[in-house]
C-alpha positions in Angstrom: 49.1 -82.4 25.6 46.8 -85.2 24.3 48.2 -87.0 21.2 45.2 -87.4 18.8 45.5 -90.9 19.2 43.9 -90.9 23.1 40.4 -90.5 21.4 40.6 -93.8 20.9 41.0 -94.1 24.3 37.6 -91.8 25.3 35.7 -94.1 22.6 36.9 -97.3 24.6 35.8 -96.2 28.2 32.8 -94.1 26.7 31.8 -97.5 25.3 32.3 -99.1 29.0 30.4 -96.4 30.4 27.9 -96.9 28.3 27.4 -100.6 28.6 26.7 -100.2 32.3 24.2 -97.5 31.4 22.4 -100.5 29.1 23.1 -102.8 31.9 21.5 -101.0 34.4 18.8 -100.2 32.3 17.7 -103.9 31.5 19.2 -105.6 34.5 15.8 -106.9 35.6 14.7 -108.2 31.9 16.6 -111.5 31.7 15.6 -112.1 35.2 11.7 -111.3 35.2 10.1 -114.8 35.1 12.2 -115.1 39.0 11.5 -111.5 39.9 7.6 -112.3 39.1 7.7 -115.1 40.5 9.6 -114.1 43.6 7.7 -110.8 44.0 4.1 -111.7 42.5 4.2 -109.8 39.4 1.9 -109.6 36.6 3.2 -108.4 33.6 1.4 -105.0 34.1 3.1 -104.8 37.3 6.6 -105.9 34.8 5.7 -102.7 32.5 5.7 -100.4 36.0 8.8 -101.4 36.8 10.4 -100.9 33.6 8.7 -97.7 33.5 9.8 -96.2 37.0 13.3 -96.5 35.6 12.6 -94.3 32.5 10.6 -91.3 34.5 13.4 -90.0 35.9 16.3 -90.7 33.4 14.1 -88.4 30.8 13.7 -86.0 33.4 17.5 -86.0 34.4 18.6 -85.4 30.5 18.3 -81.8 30.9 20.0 -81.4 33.9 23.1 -83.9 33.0 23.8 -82.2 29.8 23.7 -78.7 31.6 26.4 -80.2 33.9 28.2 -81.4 31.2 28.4 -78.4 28.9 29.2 -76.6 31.6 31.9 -78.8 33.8 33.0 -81.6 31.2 31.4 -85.3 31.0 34.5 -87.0 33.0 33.2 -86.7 36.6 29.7 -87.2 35.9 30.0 -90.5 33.5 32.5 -91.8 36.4 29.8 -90.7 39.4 27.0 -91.8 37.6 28.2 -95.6 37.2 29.1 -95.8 41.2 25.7 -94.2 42.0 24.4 -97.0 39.8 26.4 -99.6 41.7 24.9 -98.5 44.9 20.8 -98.5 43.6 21.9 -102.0 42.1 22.6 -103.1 45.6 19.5 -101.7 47.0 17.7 -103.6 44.3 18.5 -106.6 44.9 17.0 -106.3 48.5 13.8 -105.3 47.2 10.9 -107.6 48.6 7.7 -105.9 47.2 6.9 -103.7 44.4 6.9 -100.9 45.7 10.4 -101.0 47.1 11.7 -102.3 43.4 9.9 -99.5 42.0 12.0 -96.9 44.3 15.5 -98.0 43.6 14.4 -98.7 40.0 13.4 -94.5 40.0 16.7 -94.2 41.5 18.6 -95.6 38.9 17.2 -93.8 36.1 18.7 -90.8 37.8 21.8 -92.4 38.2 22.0 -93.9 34.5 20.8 -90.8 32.8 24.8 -89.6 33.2 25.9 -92.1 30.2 23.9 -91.2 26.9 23.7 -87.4 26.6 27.2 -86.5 28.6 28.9 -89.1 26.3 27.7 -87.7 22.9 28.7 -84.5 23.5 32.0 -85.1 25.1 32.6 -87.2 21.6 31.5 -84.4 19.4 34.9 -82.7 21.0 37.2 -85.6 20.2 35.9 -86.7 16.6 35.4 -84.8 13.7 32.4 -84.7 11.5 33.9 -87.5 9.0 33.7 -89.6 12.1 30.8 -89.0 14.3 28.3 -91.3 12.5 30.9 -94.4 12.6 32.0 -93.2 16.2 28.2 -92.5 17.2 27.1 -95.7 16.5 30.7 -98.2 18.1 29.7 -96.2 21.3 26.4 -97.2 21.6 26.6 -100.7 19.4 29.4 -102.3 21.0 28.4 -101.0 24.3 24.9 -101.2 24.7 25.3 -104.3 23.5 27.4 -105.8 25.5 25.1 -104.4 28.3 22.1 -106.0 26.9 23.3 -109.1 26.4 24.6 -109.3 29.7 21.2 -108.2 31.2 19.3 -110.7 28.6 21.2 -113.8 28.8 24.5 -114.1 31.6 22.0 -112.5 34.2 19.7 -115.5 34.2 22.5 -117.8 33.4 24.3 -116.8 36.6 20.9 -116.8 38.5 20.4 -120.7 37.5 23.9 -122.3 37.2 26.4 -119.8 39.1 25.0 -118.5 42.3 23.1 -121.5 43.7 26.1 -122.4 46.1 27.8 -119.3 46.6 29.4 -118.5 49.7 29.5 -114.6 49.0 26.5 -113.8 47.4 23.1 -114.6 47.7 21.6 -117.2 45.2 19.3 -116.2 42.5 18.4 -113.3 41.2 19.4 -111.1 44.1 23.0 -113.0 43.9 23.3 -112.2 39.7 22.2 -108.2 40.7 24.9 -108.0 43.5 27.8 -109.5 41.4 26.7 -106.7 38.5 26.9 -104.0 41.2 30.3 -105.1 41.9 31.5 -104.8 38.3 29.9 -101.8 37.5 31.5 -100.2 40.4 34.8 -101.0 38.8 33.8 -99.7 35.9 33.4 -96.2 37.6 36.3 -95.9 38.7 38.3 -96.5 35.6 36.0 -93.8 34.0 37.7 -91.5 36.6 40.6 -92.8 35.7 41.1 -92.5 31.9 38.6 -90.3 30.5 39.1 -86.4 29.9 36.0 -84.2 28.8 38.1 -82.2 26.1 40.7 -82.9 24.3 43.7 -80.8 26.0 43.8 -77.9 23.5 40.1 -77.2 23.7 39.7 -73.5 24.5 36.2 -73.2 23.4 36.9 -74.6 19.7 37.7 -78.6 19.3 40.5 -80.3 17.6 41.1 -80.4 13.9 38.5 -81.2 12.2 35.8 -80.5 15.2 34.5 -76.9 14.6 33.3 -75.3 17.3 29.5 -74.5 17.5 29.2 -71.4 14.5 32.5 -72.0 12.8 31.6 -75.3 11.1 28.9 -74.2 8.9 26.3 -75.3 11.7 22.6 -74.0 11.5 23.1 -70.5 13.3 20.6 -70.1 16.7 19.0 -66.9 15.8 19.3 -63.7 17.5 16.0 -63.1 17.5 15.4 -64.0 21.3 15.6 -66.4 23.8 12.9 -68.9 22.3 13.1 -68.5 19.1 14.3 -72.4 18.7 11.1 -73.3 19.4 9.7 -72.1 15.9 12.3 -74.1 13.9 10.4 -77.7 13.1 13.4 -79.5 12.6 13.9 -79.6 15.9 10.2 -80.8 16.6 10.2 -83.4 13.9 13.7 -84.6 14.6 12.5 -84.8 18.8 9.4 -86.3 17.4 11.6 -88.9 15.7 14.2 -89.5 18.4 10.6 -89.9 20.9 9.4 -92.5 18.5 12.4 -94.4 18.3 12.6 -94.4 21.6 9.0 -95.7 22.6 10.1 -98.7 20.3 13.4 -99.4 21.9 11.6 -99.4 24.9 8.9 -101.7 24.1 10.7 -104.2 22.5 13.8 -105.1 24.6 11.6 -104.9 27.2 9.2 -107.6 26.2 10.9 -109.7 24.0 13.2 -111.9 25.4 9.8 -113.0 28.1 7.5 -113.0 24.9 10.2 -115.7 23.5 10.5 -117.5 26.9 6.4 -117.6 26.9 6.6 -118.6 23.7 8.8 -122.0 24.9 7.4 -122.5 27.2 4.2 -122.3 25.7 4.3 -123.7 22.5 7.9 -126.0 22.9 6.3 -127.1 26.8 9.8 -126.0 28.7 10.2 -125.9 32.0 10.8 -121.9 33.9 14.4 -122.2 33.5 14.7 -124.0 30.3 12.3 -120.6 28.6 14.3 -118.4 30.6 17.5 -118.9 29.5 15.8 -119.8 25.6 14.5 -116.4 25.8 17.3 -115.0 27.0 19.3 -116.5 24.1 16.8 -115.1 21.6 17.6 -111.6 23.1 20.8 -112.4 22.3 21.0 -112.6 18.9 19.1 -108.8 19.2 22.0 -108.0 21.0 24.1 -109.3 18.1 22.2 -107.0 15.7 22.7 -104.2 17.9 26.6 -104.6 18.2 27.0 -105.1 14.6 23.9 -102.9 13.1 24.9 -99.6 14.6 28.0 -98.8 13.6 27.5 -100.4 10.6 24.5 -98.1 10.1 26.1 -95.3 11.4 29.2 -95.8 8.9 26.5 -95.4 6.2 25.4 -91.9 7.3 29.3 -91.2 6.9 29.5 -92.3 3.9 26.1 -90.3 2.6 27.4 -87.5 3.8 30.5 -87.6 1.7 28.5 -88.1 -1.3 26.1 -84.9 0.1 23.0 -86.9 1.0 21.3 -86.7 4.4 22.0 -88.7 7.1 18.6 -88.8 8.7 17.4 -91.2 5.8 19.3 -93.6 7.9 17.3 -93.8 11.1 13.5 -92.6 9.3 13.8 -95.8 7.0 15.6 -98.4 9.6 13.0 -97.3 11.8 10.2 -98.3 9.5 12.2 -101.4 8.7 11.8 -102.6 12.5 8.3 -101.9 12.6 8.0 -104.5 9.8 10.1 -107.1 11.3 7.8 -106.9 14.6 4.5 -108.0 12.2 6.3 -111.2 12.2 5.2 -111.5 15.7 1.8 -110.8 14.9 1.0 -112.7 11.4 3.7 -115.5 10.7 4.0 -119.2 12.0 6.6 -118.8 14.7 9.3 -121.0 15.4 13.1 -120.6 17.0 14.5 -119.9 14.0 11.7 -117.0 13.0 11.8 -115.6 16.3 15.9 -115.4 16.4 16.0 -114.1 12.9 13.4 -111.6 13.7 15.3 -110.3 17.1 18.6 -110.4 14.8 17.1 -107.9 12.5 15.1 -105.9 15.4 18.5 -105.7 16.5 20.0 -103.8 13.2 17.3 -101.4 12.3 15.8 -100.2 15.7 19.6 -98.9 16.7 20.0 -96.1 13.7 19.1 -93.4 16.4 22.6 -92.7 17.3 23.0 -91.2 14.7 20.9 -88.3 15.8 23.6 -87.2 17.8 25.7 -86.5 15.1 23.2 -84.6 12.8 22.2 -82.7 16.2 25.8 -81.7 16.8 26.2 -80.5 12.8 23.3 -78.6 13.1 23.6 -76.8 15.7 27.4 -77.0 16.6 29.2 -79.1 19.2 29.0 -76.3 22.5 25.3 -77.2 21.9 25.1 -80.5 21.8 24.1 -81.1 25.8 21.5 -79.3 25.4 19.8 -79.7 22.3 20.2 -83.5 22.3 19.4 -83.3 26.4 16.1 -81.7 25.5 15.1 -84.4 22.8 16.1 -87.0 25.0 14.7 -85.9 28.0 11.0 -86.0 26.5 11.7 -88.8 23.6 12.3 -90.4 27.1 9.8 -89.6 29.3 7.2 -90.6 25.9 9.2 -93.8 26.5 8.4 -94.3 29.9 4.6 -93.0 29.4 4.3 -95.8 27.4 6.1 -98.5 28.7 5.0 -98.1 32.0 1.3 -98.8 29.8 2.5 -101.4 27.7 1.6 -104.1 30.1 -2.0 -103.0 30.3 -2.1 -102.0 26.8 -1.0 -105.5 25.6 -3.8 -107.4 28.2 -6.6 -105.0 26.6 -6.1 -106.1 23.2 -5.4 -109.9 24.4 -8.6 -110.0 26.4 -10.4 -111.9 23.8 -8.0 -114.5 23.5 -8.2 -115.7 26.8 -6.7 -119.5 25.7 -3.9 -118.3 24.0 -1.4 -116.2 26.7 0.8 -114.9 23.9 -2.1 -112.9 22.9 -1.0 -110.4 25.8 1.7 -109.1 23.9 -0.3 -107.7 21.0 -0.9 -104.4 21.9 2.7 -103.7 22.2 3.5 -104.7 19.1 0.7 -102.7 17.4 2.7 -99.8 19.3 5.9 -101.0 17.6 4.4 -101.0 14.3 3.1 -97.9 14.2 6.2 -95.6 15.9 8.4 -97.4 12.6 5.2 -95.7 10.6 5.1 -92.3 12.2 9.2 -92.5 12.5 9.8 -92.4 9.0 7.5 -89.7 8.1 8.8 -87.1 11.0 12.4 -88.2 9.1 11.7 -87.2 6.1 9.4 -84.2 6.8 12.5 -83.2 8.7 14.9 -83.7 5.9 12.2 -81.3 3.8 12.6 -78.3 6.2 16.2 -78.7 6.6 16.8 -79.0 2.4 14.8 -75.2 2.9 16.8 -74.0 5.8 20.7 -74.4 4.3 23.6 -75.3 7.2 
């Protein structure tokens, strides 16, 4: 029997697990001006490979979450990260685009066994007062973590770390390998310590977790097998979770080599010097993540008590980042703008989480995999769609400004600006139909 204390326990190695999903995910981002360098990559060729990573983990979603409502989240968070070890390694032997591109599709298989088989195998252990706070420590703390490892350590390793080493190879291949190595480790301790239910779970959680239909959860009519695709809470909430994810995409994606342009641009530092300055500006959007989103997510609790919606949360944060990302656009730049502006990227574009909680209220916890896989699976493959454009989307809006490089990066923040736009209205046109439709 599992005292209710072990949750705590599942959060800590869900929150590991979930890190190497992040790291994974954005390994190549703190390295890029090497890997461009080394592989002769224009940024449109950059927005390929961050989009042959994304393809597949949308189309995975489904799948995962299948396995995991049907077989528990333990083995295939634990497999998943090993896999992901392995493609790392293949990585880092890539010597042409087209081989990057491969095991870059093979890790978005691999990764897609963090996000969807983690949320619902938390919906078992917490309760509803704790899901939003829970939600959001998960995917804060460890994404973070992940990101800033990816953003800032990777290149610092690559520089400082690996130029003399006797086991691995220096450079950016070196800083991949030694990642592999912990991630593999990571695995295995996922093996180890976490358990997909909570060891009284015979088809209806612990106290305080209701199982799907006894906690006052939106009922899935009888009225046939695709009925739920009439209800347009779920389309507006997927249109939501796609548009939040287009702009979480685009902007850890670009930012941290916008910044390093930027230095070495405007400041005149040298490749390594804007590296590791953009990689410290990605940083501080890190810090934003790791304290934004359970912060935010501890606010949806809290609305909730007082019986207001939680999806205000994400619309309006949402919206918020779109803002902040003008600043790239329209203000004077300088270090301090363009950490303060990642800072606050870092807060409002990480509210999503909480989706997984108003996803498992709705339509109870035995659902979860599969609602949320099926918003994620296309909120991710939008994702990819777009990022794998972003790179020619941002040179056709910077043509006419051939003197001024930076220029390249407009387009994608026009993108930004206008999923924060379109975010907060599918939020609240949401919140309208679900006010109609009582839990």
């Amino acid at each position: 029997m599992h005292r209710p204390s072990y949750r705590w326990i599942i959060l800590l190695f869900c929150t590991l697990a979930y890190g190497v999903s992040f790291l994974v995910r954005w390994s190549y981002t703190g390295l890029a001006p090497y890997i461009s360098q080394d592989l002769g990559l224009d940024k449109a060729a950059l927005g390929l490979l961050g989009g042959a990573f994304f393809y597949p983990y949308a189309l995975a979603q489904i799948p995962w979450g299948w396995i995991t409502d049907r077989f528990g989240g333990r083995y295939v968070i634990g497999a998943g990260a090993l896999l992901s070890a392995a493609g790392l390694l293949g990585f880092s032997t890539s010597d042409s685009l087209e081989e990057s591109v491969v095991w870059r599709v093979f890790l978005g298989i691999t990764a897609a066994t963090a996000f969807v088989p983690i949320a619902s195998m938390l919906s078992h252990w917490f309760g509803e007062r704790e899901r939003g706070v829970v939600n959001g420590t998960y995917y804060g703390i460890g994404g973070g973590v992940g990101q800033g490892v990816a953003f800032l350590l990777m290149p610092l390793l690559s520089v400082y770390l690996l130029q003399d080493s006797s086991f691995l190879r220096s450079g950016w291949r070196g800083a991949i390998e030694l990642v592999a190595v912990l991630v593999s480790l990571v695995g295995i301790l996922c093996v180890g310590f976490l358990r997909s239910y909570p060891a009284s779970f015979k088809g209806v959680a612990l106290r305080g977790n209701a199982a799907a239909g006894t906690d006052g959860t939106h009922a899935i009519s009888s009225g046939g097998a695709w009925t739920w695709t009439r209800d347009p809470v779920l389309w507006l909430l997927g249109g939501y979770f796609a548009l939040s994810l287009v702009a979480l995409r685009l902007v850890p994606a670009w930012m941290s080599l916008f910044a390093a342009d930027w230095f070495r641009l405007k400041e005149q530092y040298d490749i390594n010097a804007a590296a590791i300055a953009g990689g410290t500006v990605g940083t501080l959007y890190v810090v934003g993540h790791v304290i934004g989103s359970p912060v935010l997510g501890k606010l949806s609790d809290w609305l909730m008590r007082w019986k207001l919606p939680r999806v205000f949360v994400p619309a309006i944060s949402l919206g918020i980042a779109g803002g902040c990302v003008s600043t790239y656009l329209y203000a004077a730049l300088s270090p301090w703008i363009l950490g303060m502006v990642s800072f606050l990227l870092g807060i409002f574009l990480h509210a999503f989480p909480i989706m997984n909680a108003i996803v498992s209220e709705r339509w109870g916890v035995a659902m979860t995999g599969r609602y949320l896989g099926g918003m994620n699976m296309i909120g991710q493959f939008v994702g990819a769609v777009v990022l794998s454009m972003s790179g020619f989307l941002g040179m056709a809006f910077g043509a006419d400004m051939a003197e001024d490089s930076l220029g390249e990066y407009r387009g994608i923040w026009y993108g930004v600006m206008g999923c924060g736009v379109l975010g907060m209205l599918c939020g609240g046109l949401a919140q309208y139909f679900m006010s109609r439709q009582p839990r």
